[in-house]
C-alpha positions as CSV (number, residue, x, y, z in Angstrom):
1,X,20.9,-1.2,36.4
2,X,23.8,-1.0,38.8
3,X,22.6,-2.8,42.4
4,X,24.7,-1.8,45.5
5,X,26.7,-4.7,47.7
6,X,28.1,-4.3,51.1
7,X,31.0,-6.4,51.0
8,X,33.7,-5.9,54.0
9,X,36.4,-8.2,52.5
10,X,40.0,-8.3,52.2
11,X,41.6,-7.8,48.9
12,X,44.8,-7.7,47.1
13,X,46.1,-4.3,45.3
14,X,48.1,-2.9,43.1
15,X,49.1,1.1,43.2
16,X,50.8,3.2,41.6
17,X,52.9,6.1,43.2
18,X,51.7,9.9,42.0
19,X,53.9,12.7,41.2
20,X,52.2,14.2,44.2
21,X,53.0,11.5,46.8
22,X,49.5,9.4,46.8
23,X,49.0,6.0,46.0
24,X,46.2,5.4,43.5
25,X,44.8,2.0,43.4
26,X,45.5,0.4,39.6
27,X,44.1,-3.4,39.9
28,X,42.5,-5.5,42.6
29,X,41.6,-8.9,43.2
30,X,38.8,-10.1,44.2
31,X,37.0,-13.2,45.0
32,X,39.6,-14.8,42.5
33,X,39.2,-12.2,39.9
34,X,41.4,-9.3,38.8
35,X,40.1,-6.3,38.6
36,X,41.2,-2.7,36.1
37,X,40.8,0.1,37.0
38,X,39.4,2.3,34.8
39,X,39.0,5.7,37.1
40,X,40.3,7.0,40.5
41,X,37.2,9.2,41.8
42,X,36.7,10.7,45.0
43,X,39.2,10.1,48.1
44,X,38.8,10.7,51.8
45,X,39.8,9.8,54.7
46,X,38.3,8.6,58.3
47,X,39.0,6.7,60.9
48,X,38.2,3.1,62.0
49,X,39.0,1.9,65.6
50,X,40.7,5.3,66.1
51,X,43.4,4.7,63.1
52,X,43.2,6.7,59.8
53,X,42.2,5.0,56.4
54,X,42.0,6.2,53.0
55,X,39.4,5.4,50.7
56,X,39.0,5.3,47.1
57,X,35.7,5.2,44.7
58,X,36.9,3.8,41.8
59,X,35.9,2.4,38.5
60,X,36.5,-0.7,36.9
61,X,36.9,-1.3,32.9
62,X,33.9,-3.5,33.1
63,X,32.1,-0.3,34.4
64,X,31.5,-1.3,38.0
65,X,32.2,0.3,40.9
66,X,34.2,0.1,44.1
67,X,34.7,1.6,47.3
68,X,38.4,0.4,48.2
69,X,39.9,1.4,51.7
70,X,43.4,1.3,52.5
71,X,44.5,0.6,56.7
72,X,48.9,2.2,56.0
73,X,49.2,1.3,59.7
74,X,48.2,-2.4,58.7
75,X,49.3,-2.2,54.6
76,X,45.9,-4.0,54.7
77,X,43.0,-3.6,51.9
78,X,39.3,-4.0,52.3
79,X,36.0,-3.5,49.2
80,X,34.0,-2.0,51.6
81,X,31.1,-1.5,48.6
82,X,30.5,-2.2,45.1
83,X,27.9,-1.1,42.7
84,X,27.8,-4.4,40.3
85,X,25.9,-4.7,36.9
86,X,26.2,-8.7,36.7
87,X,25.5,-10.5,40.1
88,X,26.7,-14.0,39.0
């Protein structure tokens, strides 16, 4: 059973650059850990404090997932959410 998180932290990221022009989010670290990704899902965009932000639901190889938001006006990266199978 997958149990949802609100997290709100700062990560570190690595993308990859499309053929189209988008980034798509390959690895992240978090709380000391690296993370796979498995699966881009859905993107969208919004806007915090009136600048845009993209955000990614992605899939890790461990089968957990993450809601991953990108600030390009502060090259910044936050896990907004994740859907974890292991708490510990």
């Amino acid at each position: 059973m997958r149990v949802e998180v609100v997290v709100e932290e700062p990560i570190q990221v690595l993308t990859r650059l499309l053929p189209s022009g988008q980034l798509a989010p390959t690895s992240f670290v978090w709380r000391e850990q690296t993370r796979y990704v498995m699966d881009v899902g859905r993107q969208w965009e919004e806007r915090v404090e009136g600048r845009p932000v993209r955000c990614y639901l992605v899939r890790t190889v461990d089968l957990d997932t993450y809601e991953l938001c990108w600030d390009p006006a502060a090259d910044t990266w936050t896990v907004r959410r994740a859907w974890l199978s292991n708490l510990a």
